[in-house]
C-alpha positions as CSV (number, residue, x, y, z in Angstrom):
1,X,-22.9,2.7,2.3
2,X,-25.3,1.4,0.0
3,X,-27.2,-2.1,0.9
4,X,-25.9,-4.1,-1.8
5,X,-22.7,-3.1,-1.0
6,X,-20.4,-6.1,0.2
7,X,-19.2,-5.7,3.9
8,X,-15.6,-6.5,3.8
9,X,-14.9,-7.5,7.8
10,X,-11.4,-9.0,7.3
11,X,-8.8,-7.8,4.5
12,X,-5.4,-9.9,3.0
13,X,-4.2,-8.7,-0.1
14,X,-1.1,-10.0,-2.1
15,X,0.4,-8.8,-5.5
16,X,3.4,-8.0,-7.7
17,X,4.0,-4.5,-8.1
18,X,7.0,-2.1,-10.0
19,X,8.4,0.0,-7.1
20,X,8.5,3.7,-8.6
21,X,10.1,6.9,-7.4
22,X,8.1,10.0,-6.4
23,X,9.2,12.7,-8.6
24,X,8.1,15.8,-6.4
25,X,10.5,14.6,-4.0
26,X,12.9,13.0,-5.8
27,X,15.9,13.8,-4.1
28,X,14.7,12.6,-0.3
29,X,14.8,9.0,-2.4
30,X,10.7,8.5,-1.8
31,X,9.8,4.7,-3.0
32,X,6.6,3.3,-3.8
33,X,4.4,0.7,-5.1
34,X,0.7,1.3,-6.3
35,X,-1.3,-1.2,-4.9
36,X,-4.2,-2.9,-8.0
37,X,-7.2,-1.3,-8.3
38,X,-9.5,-3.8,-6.5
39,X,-7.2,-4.1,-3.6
40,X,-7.8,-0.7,-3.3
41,X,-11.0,-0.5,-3.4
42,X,-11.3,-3.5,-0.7
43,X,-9.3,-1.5,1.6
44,X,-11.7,2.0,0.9
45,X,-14.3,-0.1,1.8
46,X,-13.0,-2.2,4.6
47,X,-11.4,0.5,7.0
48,X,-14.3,3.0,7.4
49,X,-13.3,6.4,8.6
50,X,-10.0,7.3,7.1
51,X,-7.3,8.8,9.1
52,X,-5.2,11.8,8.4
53,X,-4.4,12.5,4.5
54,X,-7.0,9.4,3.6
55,X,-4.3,6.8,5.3
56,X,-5.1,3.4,6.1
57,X,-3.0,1.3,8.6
58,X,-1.8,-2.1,7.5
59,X,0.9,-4.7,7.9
60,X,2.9,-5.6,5.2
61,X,5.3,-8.2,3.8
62,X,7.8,-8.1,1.3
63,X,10.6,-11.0,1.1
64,X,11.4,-11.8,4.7
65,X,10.7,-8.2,5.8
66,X,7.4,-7.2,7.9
67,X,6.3,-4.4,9.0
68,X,3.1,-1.9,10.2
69,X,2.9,1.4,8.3
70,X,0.2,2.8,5.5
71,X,-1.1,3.4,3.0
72,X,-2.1,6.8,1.5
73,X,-4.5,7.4,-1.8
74,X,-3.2,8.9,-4.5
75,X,-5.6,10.9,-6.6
76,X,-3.8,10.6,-9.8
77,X,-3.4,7.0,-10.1
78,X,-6.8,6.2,-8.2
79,X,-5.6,4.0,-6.2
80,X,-3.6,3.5,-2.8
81,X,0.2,3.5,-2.6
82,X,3.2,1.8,0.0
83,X,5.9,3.7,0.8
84,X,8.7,1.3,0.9
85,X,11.1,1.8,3.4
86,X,14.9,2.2,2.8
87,X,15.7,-0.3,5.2
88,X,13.2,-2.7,3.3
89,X,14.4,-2.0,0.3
90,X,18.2,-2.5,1.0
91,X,17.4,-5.4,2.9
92,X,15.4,-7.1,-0.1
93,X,17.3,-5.8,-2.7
94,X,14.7,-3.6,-4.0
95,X,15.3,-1.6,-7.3
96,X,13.2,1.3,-8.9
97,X,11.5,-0.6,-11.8
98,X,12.1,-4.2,-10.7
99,X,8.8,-5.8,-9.7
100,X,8.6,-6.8,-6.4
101,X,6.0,-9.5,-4.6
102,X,3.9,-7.8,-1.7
103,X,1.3,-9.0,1.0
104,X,-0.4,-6.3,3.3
105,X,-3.1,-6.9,5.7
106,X,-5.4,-4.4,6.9
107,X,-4.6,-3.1,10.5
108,X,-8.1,-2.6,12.6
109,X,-7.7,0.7,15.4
């Protein structure tokens, strides 16, 4: 890391997102949201050493539903993405293409 590099110690993100399908595996009903840009560069910075497949542990929120899973980068968009439970999703009344409001907090060990 270079010295003029921030050190990010604690990391709370929240933002609106448009949950979208993954088309490679389209029919086991994958759902994601892309987290922005500079979240996603917070959270790069923030959690050191990734773990397996460039993951990064954190807790989320979305409506009245929480939860600890992560998040994994995805080269062509640049950026991390959430996989959205089914359970979440039914129990928030999540639709494909229907922005949704989401909180996730970085997850240290």
């Amino acid at each position: 890391m270079d010295e003029d590099d921030p050190v990010v110690t604690e990391l709370d993100g929240d933002f609106e997102a448009q949950p979208w399908q993954w088309d490679a595996r389209r029919s086991d009903g994958w759902i994601f949201v892309s987290l922005p840009e500079e979240l996603s560069d917070d959270l790069r910075l923030a959690a050191g050493e990734p773990r397996g497949f460039g993951s990064v542990r954190v807790g989320v929120r979305l409506g009245g539903s929480a939860w600890e899973t992560s998040v994994f980068p995805d080269k062509e968009r640049g950026v991390f993405v959430l996989p959205l439970k089914k359970a979440v999703r039914v129990a928030e009344g999540v639709e494909v293409g229907e922005p949704v409001r989401v909180a996730v907090r970085l997850l240290r060990g």
